[in-house]
C-alpha positions as CSV (number, residue, x, y, z in Angstrom):
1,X,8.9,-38.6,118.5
2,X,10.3,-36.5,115.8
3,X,11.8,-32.9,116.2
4,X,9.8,-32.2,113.0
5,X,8.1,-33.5,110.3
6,X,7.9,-33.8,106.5
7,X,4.4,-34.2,106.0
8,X,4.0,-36.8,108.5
9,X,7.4,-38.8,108.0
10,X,9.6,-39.6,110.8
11,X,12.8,-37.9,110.1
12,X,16.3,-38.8,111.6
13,X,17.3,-36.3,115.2
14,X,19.4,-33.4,114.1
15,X,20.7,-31.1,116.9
16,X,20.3,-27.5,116.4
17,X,22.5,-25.2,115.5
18,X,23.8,-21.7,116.9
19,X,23.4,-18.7,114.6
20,X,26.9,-18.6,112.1
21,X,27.3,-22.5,112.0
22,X,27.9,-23.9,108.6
23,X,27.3,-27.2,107.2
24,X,28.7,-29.2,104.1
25,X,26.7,-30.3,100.8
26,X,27.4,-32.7,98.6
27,X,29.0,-32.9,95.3
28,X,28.4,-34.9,92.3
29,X,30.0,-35.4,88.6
30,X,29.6,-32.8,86.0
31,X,26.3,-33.4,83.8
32,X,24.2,-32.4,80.9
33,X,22.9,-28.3,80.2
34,X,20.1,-26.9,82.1
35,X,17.7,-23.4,81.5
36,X,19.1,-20.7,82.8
37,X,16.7,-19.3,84.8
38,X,16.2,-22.4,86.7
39,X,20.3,-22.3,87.5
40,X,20.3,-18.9,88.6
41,X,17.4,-19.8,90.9
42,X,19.0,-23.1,92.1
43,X,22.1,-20.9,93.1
44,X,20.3,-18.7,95.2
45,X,20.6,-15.6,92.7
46,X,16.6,-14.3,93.7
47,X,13.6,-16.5,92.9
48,X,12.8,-17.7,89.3
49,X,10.2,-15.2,88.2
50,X,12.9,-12.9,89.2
51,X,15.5,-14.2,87.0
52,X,13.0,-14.7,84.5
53,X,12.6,-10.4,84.1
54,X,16.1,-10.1,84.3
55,X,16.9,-11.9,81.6
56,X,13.7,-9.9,79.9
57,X,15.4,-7.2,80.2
58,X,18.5,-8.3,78.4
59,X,20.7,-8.2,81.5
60,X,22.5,-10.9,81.5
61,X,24.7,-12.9,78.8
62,X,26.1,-16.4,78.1
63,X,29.7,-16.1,76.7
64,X,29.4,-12.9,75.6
65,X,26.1,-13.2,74.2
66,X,22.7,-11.3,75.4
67,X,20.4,-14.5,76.9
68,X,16.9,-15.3,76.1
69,X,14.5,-16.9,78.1
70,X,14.5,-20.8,77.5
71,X,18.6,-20.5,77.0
72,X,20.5,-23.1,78.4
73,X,23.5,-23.6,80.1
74,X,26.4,-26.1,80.3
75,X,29.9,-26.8,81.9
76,X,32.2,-24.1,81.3
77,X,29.8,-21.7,80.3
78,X,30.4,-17.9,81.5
79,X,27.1,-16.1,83.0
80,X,26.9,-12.3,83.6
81,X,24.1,-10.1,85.3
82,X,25.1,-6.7,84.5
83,X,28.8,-7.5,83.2
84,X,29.3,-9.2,87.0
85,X,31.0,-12.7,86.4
86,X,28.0,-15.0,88.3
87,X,30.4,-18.4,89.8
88,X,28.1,-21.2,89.1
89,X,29.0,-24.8,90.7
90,X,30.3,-27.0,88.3
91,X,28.8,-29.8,89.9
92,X,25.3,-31.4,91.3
93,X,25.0,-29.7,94.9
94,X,21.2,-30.1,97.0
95,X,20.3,-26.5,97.9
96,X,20.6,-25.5,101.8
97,X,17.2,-25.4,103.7
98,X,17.6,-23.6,107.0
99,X,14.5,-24.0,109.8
100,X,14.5,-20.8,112.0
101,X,12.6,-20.2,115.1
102,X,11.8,-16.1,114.8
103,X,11.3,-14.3,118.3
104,X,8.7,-11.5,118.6
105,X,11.2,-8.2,117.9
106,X,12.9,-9.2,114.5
107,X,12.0,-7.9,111.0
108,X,12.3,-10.4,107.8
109,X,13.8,-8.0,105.9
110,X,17.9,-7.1,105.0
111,X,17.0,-3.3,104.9
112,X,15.2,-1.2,107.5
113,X,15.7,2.5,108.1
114,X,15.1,2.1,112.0
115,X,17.9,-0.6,112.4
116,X,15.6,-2.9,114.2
117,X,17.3,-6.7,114.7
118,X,17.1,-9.0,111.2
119,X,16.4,-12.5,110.8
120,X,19.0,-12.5,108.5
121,X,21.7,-11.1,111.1
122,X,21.4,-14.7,112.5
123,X,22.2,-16.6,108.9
124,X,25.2,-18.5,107.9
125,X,26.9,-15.8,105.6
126,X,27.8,-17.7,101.5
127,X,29.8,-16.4,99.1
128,X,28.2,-17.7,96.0
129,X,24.8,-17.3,96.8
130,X,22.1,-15.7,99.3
131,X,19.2,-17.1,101.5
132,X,15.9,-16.5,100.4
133,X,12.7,-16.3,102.7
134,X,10.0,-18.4,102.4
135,X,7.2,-16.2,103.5
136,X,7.5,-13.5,106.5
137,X,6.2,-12.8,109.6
138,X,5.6,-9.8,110.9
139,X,7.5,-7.9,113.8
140,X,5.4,-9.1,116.5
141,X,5.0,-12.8,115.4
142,X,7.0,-15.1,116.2
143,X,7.3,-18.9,115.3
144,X,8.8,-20.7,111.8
145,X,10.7,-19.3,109.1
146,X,12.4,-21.5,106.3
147,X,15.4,-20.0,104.1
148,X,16.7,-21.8,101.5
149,X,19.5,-21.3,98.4
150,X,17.0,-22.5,95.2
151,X,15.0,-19.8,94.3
152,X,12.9,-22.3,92.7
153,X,11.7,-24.4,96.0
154,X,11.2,-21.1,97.8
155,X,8.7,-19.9,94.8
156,X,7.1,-23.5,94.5
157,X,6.5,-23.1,98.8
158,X,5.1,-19.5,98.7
159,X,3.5,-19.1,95.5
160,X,-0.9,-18.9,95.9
161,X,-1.6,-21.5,93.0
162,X,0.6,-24.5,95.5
163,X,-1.7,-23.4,98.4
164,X,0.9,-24.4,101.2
165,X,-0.8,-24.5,104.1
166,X,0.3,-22.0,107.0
167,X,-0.9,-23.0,110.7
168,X,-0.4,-20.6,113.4
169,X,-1.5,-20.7,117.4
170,X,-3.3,-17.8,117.9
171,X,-4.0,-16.2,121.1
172,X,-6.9,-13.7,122.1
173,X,-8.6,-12.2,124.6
174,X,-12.1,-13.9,125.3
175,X,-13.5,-16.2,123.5
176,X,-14.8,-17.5,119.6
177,X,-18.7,-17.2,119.7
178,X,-19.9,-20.5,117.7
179,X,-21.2,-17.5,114.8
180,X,-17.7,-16.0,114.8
181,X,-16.2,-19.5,113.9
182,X,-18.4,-19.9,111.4
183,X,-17.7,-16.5,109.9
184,X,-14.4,-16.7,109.7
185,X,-14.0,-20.0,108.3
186,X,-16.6,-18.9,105.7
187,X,-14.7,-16.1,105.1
188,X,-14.9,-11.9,106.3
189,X,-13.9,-9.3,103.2
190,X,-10.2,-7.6,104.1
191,X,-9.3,-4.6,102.2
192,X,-7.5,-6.9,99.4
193,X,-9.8,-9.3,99.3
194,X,-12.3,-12.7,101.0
195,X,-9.8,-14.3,103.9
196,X,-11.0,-17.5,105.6
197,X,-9.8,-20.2,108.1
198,X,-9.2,-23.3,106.1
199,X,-9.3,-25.1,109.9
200,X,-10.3,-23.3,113.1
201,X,-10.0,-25.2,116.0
202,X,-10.3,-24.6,119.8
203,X,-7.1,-25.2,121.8
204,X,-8.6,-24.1,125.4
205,X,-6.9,-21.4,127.4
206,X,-6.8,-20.2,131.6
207,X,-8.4,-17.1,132.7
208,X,-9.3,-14.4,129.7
209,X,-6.7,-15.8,127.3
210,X,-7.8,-17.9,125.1
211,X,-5.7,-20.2,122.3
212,X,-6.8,-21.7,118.9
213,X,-5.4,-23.3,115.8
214,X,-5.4,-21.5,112.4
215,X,-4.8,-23.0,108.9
216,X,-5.0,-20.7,105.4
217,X,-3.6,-21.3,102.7
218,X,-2.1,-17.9,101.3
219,X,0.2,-15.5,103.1
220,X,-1.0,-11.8,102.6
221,X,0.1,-9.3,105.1
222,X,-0.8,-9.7,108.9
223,X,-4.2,-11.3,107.5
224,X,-4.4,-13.4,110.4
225,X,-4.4,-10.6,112.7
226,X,-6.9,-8.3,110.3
227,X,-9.4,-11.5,109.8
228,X,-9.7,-11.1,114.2
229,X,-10.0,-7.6,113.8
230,X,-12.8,-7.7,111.0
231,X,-14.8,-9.2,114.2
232,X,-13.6,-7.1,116.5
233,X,-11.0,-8.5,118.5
234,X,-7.5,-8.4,119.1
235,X,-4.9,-11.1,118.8
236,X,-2.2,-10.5,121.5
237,X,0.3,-13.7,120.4
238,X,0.6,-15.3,117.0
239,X,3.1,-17.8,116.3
240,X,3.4,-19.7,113.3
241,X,3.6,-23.7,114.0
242,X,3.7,-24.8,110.5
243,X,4.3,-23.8,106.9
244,X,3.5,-26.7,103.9
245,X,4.8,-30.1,105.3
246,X,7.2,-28.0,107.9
247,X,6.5,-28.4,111.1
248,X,8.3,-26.2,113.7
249,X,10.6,-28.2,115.9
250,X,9.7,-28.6,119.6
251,X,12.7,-28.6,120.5
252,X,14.2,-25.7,118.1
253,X,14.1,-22.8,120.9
254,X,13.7,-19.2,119.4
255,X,16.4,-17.9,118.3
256,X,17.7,-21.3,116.9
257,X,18.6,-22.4,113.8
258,X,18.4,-26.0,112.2
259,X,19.7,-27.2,109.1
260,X,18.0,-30.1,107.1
261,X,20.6,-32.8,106.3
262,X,20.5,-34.2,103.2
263,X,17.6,-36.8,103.3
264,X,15.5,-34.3,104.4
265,X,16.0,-32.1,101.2
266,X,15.8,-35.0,99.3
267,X,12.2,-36.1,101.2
268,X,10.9,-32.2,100.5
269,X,11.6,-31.8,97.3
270,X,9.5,-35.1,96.7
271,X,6.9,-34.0,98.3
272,X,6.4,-30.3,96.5
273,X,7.2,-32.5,93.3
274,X,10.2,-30.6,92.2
275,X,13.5,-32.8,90.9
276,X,16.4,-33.3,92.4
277,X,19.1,-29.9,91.1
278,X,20.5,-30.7,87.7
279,X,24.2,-31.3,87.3
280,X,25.9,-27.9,85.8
């Protein structure tokens, strides 16, 4: 059996890795031009629509000159966000895709006044670019987190109009009445708007605890634990199992970290129909 899968394709064993472990890319021949925004998001500058209002706002230049949106970029070309030199790889290079398995007690976050543990502490540290997180979890969830270096693949994941699918194991005290099921996978009005359960499905449980499967297809905050709440109970453990065609690893322990090899990359970028990065 696979450690994970890619929308139900057997993928190739790869043994996890501690936190700080690196791993090499690729590298291809120099090719043709490419939009700017997309390069900046490929290189792990902040996520397209990001790039997209920086360049609005005249902030950044191509050889001296104030871009546009829609410019392009080739070889050689110099690229400055607020006269800071950006490096761009002269050559083809898959962006990094890192599978995490958050523990209960961490924030998804790089800034947080009461110094609680990051998920980012745990990341590989780059020089010419920075991980991005594809969704979060909350402080009390644990379960599967994806970072990655495009900017472009972690919009197309997270972004409502895709609808990636996010599956969780939920546990809860007592037990779904039949009318709750149905009321939840209907849908129950949350402060920002109708939430439902795409799939809901009983996964048994011993003594009061009780587990079941949870599949929506957004990410607003904590809405799995508010859409419980709406019917008045409490979820006590949440873990996220899945997230698109990413399924957590069994054997990724928390705390772990695993890197998809180059296949893999290959594999999801076929499947959330995005091309392969450009040459620059």
């Amino acid at each position: 059996m696979p450690d994970y899968r890619l929308s139900g394709q057997k993928t190739r064993h790869k043994r996890a890795i501690p936190p700080g472990r690196k791993s090499s890319a690729p590298t291809s021949e120099p090719g043709e031009s490419i939009r700017l925004q997309k390069l900046l998001a490929q290189h792990g500058i902040g996520s397209r629509r990001d790039m997209e209002a920086i360049i609005a706002a005249g902030r950044t230049s191509i050889n001296g000159m104030i871009a546009k949106l829609g410019d392009r970029v080739a070889p050689g070309d110099v690229v400055r966000i607020d006269n800071k030199i950006i490096r761009l790889r002269q050559h083809n290079r898959l962006p990094r895709i890192m599978l995490y398995h958050k523990p209960e007690g961490e924030i998804v976050s790089l800034d947080d006044p009461e110094g609680r543990p990051s998920v980012f502490d745990k990341l590989p540290q780059m020089k010419t670019s920075k991980w991005i997180a594809v969704g979060r979890l909350d402080f009390n969830t644990s379960g599967l987190l994806i970072f990655t270096t495009d900017g472009t693949l972690a919009n197309r994941l997270m972004h409502p109009r895709f609808e990636m699918a996010r599956e969780y194991a939920v546990r809860i005290v007592g037990e779904l009445t039949p009318e709750q099921i149905v009321r939840l996978k209907d849908g129950v009005e949350l402060a920002d708007g109708l939430a439902k359960f795409e799939q809901l499905r009983d996964e048994g449980g011993i003594g009061t605890n009780h587990w079941y499967r949870v599949v929506l297809k957004e990410g607003r905050n904590r809405e799995v634990r508010r859409m419980f709440e709406v019917i008045g109970l409490t979820v006590s453990r949440l873990m996220r199992v899945r997230f698109g065609p990413i399924d957590l690893p069994p054997r990724l322990k928390r705390g772990m970290l695993l890197e998809l090899d180059d296949i893999e990359v290959e594999r999801l970028l076929k499947l959330v129909d995005l091309p392969k990065p450009q040459s620059t």
